[in-house]
Biopython code that builds the backbone (N, CA, C, O; Angstrom):
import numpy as np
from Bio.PDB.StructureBuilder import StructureBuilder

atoms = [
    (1, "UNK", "N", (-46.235, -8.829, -70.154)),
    (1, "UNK", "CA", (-45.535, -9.732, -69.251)),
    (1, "UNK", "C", (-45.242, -9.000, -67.946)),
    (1, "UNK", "O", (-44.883, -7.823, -67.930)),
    (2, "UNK", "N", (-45.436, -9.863, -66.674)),
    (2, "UNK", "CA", (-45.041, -8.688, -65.502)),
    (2, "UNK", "C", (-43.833, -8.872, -65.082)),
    (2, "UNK", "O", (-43.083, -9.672, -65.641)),
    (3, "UNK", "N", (-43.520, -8.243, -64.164)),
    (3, "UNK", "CA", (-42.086, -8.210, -63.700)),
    (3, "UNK", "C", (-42.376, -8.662, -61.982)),
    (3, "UNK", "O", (-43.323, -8.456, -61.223)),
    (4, "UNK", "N", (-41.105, -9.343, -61.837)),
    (4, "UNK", "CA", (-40.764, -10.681, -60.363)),
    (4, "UNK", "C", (-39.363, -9.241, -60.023)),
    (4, "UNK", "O", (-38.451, -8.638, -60.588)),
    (5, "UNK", "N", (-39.944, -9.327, -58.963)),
    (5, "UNK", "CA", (-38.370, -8.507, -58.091)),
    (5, "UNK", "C", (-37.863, -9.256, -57.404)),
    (5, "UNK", "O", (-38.899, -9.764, -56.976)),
    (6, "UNK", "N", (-36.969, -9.868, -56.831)),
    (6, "UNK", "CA", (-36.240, -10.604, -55.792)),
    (6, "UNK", "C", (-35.518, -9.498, -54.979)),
    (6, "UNK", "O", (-34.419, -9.192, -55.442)),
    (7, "UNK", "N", (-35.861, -8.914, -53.995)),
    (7, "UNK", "CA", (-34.579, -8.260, -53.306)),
    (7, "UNK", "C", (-34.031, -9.190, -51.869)),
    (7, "UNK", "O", (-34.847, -9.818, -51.195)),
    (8, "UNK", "N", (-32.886, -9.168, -51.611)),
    (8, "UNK", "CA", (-31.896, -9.783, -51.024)),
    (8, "UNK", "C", (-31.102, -8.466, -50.003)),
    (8, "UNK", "O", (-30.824, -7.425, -50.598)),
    (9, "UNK", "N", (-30.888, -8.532, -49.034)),
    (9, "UNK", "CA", (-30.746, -7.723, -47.968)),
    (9, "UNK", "C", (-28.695, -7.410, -47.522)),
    (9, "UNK", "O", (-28.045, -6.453, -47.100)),
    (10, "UNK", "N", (-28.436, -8.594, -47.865)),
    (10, "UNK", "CA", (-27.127, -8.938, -47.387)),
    (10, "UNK", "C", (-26.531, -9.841, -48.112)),
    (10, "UNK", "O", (-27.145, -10.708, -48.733)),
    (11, "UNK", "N", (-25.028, -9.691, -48.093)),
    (11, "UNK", "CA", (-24.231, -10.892, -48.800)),
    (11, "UNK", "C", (-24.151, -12.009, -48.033)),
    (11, "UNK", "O", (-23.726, -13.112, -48.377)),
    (12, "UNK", "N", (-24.531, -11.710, -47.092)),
    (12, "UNK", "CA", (-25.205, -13.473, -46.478)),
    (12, "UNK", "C", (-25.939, -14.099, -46.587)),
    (12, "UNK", "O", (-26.119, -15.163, -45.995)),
    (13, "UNK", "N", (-26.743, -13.460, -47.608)),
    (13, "UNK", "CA", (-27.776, -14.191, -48.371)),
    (13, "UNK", "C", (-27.818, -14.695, -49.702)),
    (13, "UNK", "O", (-28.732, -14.885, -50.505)),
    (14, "UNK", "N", (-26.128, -14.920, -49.728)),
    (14, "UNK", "CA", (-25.831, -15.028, -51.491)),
    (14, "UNK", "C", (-26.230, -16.219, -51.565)),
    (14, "UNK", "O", (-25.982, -16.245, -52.771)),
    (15, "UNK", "N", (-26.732, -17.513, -51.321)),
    (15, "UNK", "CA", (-27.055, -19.090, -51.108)),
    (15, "UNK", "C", (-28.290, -18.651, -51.655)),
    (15, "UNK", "O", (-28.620, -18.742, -52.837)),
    (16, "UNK", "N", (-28.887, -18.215, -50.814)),
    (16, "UNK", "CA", (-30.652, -17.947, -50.840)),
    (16, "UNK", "C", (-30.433, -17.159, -52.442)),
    (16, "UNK", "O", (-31.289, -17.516, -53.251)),
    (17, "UNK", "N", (-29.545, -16.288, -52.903)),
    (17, "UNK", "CA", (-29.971, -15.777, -54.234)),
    (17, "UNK", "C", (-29.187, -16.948, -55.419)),
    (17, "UNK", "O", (-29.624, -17.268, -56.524)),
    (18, "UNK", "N", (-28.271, -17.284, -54.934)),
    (18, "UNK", "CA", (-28.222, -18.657, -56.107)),
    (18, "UNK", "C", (-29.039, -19.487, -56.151)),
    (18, "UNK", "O", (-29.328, -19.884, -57.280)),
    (19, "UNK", "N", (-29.691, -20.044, -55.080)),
    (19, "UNK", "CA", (-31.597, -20.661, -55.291)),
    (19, "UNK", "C", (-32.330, -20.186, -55.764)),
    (19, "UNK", "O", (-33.345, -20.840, -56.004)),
    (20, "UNK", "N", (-32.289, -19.275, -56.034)),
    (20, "UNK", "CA", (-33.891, -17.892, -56.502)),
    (20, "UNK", "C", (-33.418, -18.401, -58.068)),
    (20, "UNK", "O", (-34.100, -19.089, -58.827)),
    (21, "UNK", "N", (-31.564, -17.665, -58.415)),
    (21, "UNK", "CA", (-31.565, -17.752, -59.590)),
    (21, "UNK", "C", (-31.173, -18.790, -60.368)),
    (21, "UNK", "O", (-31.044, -18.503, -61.558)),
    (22, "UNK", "N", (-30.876, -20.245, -59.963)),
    (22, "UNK", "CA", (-30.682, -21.461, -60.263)),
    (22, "UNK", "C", (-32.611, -22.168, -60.329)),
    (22, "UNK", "O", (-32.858, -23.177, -60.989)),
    (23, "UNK", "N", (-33.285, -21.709, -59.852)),
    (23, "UNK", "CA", (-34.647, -22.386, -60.041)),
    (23, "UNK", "C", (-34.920, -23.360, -61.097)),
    (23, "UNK", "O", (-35.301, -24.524, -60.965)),
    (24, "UNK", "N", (-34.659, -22.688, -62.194)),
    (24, "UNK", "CA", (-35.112, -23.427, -63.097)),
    (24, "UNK", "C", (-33.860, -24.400, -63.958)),
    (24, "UNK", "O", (-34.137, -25.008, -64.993)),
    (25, "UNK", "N", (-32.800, -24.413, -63.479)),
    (25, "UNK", "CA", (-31.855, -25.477, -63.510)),
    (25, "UNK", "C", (-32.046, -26.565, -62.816)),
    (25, "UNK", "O", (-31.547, -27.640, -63.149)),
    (26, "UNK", "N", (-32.691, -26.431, -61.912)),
    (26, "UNK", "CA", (-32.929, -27.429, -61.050)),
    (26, "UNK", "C", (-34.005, -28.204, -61.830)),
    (26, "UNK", "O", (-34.066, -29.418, -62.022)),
    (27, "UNK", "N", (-34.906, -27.153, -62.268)),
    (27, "UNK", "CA", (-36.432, -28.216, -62.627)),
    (27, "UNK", "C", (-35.682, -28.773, -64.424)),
    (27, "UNK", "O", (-36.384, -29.603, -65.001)),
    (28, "UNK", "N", (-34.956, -28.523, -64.845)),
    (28, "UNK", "CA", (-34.144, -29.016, -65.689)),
    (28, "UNK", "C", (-33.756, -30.233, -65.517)),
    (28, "UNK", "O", (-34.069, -31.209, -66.198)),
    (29, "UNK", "N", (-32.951, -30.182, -64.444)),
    (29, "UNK", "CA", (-32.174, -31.242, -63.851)),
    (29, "UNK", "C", (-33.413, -32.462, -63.729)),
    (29, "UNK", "O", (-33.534, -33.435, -64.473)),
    (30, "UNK", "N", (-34.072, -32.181, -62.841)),
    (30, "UNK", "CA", (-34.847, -33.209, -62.708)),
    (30, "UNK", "C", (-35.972, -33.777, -63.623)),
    (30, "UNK", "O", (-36.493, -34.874, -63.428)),
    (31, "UNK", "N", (-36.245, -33.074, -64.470)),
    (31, "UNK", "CA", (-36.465, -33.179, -66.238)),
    (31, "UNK", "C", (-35.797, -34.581, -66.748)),
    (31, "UNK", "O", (-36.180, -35.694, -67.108)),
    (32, "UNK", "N", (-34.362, -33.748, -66.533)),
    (32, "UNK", "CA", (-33.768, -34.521, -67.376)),
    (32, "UNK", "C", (-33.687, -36.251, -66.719)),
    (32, "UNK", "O", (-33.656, -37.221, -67.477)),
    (33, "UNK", "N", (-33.656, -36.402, -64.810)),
    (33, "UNK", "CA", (-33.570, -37.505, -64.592)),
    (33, "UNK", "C", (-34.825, -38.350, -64.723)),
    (33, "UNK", "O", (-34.757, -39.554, -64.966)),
    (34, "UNK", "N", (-35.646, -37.888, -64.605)),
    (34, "UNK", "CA", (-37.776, -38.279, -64.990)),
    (34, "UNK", "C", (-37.110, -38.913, -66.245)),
    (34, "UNK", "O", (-37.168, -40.139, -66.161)),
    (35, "UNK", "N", (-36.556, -38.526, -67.274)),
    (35, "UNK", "CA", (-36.819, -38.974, -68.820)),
    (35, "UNK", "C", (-35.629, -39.951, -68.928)),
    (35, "UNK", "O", (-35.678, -40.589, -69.979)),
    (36, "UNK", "N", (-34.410, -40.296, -68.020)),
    (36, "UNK", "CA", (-34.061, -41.501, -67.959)),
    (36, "UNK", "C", (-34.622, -42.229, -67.275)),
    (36, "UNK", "O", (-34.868, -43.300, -67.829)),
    (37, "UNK", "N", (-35.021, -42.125, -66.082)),
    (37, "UNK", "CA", (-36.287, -43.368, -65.693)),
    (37, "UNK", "C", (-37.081, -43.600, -66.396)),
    (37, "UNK", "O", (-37.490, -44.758, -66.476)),
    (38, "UNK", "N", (-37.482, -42.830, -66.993)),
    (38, "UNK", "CA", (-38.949, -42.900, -68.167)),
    (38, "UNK", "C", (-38.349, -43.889, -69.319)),
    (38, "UNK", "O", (-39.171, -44.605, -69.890)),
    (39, "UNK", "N", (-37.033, -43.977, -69.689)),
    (39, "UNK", "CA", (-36.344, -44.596, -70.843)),
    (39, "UNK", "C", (-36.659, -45.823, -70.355)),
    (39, "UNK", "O", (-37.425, -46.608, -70.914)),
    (40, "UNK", "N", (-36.013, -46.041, -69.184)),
    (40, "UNK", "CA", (-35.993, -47.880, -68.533)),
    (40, "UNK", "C", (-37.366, -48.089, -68.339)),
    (40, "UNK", "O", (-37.761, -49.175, -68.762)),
    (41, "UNK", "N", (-38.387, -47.206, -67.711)),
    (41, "UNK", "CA", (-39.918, -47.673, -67.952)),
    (41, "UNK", "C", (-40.374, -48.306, -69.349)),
    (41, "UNK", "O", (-40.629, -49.428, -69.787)),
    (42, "UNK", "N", (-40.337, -46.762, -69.896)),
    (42, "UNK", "CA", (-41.129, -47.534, -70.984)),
    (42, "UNK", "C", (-40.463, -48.110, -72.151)),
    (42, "UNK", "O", (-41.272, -48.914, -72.615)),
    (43, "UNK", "N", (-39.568, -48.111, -72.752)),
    (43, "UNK", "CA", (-38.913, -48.851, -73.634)),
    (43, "UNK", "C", (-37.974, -49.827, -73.111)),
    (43, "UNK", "O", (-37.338, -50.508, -73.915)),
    (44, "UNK", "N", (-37.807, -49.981, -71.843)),
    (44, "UNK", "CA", (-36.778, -51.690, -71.293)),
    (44, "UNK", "C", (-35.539, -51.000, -71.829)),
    (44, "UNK", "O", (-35.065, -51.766, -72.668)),
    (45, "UNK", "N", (-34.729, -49.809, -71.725)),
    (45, "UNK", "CA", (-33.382, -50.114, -71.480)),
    (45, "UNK", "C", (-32.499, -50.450, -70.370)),
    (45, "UNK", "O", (-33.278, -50.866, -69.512)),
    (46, "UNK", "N", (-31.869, -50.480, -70.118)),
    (46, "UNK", "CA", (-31.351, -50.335, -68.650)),
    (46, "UNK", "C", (-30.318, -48.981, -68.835)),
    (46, "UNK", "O", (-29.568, -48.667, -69.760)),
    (47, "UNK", "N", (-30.618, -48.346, -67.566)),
    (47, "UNK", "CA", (-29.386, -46.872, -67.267)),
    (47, "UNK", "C", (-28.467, -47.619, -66.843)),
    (47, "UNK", "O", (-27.433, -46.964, -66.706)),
    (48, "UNK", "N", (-28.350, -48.671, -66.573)),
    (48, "UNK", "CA", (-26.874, -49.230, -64.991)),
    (48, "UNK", "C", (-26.279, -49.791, -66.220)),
    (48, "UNK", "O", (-25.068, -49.641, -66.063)),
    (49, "UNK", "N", (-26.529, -50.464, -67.574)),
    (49, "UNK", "CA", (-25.772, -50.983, -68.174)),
    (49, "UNK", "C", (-25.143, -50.136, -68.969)),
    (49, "UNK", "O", (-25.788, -49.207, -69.456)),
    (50, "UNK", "N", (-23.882, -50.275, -69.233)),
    (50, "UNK", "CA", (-22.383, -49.349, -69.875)),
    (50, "UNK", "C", (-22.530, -48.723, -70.926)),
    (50, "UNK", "O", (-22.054, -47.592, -71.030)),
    (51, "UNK", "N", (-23.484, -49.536, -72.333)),
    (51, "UNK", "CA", (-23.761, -49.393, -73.198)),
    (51, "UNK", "C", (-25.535, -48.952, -73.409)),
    (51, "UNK", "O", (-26.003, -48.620, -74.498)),
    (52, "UNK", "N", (-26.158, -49.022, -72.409)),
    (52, "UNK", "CA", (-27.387, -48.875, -72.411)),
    (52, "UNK", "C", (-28.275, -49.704, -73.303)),
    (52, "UNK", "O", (-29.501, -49.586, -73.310)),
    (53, "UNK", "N", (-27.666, -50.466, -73.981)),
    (53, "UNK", "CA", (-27.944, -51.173, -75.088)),
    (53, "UNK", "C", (-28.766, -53.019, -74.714)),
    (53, "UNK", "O", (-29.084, -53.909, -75.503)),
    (54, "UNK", "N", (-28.847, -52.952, -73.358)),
    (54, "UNK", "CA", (-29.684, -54.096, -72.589)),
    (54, "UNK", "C", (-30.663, -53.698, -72.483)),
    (54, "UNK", "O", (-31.037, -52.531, -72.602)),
    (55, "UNK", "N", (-31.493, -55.033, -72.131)),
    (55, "UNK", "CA", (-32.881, -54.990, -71.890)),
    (55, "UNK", "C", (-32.711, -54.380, -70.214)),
    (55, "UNK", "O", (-31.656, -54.657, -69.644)),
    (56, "UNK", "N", (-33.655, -53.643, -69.540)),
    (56, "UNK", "CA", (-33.919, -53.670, -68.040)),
    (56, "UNK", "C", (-34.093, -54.747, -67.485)),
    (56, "UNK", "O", (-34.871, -55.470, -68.107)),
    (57, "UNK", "N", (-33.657, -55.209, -66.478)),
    (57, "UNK", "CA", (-34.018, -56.355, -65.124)),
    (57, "UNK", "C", (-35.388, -56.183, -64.809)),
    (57, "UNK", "O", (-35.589, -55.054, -64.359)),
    (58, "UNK", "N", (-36.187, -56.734, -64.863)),
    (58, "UNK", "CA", (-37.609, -56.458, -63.842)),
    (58, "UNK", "C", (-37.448, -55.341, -62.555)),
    (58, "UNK", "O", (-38.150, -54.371, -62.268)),
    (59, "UNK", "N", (-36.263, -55.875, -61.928)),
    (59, "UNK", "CA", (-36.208, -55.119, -60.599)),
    (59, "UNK", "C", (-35.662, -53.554, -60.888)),
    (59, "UNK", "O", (-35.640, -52.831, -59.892)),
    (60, "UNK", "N", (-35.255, -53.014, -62.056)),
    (60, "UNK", "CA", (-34.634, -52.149, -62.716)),
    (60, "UNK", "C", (-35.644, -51.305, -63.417)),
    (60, "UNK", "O", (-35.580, -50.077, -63.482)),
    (61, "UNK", "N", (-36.550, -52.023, -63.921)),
    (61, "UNK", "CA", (-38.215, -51.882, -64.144)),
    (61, "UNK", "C", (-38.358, -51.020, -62.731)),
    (61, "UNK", "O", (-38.137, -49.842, -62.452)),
    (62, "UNK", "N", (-38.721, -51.895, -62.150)),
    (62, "UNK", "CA", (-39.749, -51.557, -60.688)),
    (62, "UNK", "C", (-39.357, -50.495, -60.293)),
    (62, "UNK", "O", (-40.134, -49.553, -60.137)),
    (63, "UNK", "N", (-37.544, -50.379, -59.946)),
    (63, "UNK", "CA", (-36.846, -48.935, -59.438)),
    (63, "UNK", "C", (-36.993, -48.066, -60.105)),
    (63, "UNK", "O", (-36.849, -46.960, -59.583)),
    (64, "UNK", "N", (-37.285, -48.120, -61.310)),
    (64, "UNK", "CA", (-37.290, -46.941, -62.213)),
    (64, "UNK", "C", (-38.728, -46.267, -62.050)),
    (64, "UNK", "O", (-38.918, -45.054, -61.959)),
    (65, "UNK", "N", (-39.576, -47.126, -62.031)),
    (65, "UNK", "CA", (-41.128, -46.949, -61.952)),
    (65, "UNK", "C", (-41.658, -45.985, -60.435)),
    (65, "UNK", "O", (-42.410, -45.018, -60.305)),
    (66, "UNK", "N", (-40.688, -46.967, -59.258)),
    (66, "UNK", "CA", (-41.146, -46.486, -58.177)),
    (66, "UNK", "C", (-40.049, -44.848, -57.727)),
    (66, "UNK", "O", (-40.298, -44.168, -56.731)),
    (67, "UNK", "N", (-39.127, -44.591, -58.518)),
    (67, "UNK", "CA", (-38.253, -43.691, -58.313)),
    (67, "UNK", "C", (-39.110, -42.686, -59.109)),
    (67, "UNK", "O", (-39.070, -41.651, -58.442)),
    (68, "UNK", "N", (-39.889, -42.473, -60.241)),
    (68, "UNK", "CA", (-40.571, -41.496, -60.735)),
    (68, "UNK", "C", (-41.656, -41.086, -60.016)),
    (68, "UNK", "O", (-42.162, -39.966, -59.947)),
    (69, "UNK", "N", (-42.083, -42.520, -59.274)),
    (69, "UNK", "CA", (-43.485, -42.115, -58.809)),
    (69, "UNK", "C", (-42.713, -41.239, -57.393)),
    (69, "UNK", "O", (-42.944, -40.034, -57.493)),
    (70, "UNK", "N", (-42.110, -41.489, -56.495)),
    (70, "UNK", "CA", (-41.605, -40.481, -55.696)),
    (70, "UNK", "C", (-41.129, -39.453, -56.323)),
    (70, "UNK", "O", (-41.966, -38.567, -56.150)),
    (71, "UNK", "N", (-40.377, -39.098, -56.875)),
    (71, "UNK", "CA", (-39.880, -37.954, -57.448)),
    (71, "UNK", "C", (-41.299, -36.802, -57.646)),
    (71, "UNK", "O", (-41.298, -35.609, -57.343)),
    (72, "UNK", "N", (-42.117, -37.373, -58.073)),
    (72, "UNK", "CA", (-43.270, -36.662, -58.371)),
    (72, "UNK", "C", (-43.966, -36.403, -56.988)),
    (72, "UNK", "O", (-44.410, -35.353, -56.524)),
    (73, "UNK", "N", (-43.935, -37.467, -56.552)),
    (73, "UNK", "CA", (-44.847, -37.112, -55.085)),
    (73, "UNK", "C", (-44.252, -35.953, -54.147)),
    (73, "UNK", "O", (-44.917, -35.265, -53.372)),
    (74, "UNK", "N", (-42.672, -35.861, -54.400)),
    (74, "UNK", "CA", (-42.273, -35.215, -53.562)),
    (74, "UNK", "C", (-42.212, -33.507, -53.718)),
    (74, "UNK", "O", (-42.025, -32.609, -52.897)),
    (75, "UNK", "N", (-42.482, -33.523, -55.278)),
    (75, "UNK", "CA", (-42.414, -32.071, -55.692)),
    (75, "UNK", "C", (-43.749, -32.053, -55.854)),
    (75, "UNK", "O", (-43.914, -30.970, -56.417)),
    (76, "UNK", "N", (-44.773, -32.528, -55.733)),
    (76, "UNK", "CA", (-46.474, -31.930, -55.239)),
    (76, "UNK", "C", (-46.222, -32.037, -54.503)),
    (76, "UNK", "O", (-46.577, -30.885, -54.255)),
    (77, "UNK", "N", (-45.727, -32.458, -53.330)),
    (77, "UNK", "CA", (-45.859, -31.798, -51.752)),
    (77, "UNK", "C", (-45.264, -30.249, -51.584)),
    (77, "UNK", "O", (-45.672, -29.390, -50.802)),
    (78, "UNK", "N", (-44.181, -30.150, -52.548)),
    (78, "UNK", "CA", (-43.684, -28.526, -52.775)),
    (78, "UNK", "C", (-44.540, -27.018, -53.773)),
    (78, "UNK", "O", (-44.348, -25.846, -54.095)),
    (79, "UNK", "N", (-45.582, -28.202, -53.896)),
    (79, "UNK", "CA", (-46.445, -27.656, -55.143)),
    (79, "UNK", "C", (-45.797, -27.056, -56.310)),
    (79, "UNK", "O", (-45.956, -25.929, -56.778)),
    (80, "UNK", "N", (-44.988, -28.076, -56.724)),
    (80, "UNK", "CA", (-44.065, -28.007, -58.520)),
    (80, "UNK", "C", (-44.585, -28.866, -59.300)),
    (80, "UNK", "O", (-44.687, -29.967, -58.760)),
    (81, "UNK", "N", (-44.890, -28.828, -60.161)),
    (81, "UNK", "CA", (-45.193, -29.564, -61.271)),
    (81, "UNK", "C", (-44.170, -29.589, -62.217)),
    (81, "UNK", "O", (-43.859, -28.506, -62.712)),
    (82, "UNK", "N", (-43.377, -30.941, -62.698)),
    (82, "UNK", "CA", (-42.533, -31.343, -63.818)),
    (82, "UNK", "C", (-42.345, -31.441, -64.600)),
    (82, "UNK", "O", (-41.209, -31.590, -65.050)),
    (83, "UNK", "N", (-43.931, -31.399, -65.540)),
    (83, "UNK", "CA", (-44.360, -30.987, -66.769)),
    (83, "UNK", "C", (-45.201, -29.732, -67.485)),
    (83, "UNK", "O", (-45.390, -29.730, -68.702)),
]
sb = StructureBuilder()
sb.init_structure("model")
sb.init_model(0)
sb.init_chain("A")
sb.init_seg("    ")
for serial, (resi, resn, name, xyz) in enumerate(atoms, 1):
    if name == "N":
        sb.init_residue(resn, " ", resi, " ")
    sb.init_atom(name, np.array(xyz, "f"), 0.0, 1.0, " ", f" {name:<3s}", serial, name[0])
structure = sb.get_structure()
């Protein structure tokens, strides 16, 4: 396995090293929101309802559908992949 160095110059760069070392919380994070859109896609729940226990709205459908498909578009423009 190889080894990643990060060196950091200054404590004014403590932002820039909580990004370095939060990375993969982030791709977590957005993991985790892909697979509630993915819930209202493909199985018709709805996230907005209290109990989750409704069917999706069509238009709840569509947002969910078109919110993954950006989400994705926007992290290949960063060249990340989500899966």
């Amino acid at each position: 396995m190889g080894k990643v160095i990060l060196e950091f110059d200054s404590i004014e760069e403590q932002d820039d090293i909580q990004s370095a070392l939060n990375g993969y919380k982030w791709k977590l994070a957005m993991w985790d929101l892909d697979q509630l859109l993915r819930s209202t896609e493909k199985y018709d729940k709805s996230l907005v309802k209290p109990h989750g226990s409704e069917i999706a709205t069509e238009i709840e459908y569509q947002i969910a559908e078109r919110l993954r498909s950006e989400i994705r578009e926007i992290l290949s423009g960063y060249g990340l992949i989500l899966d």
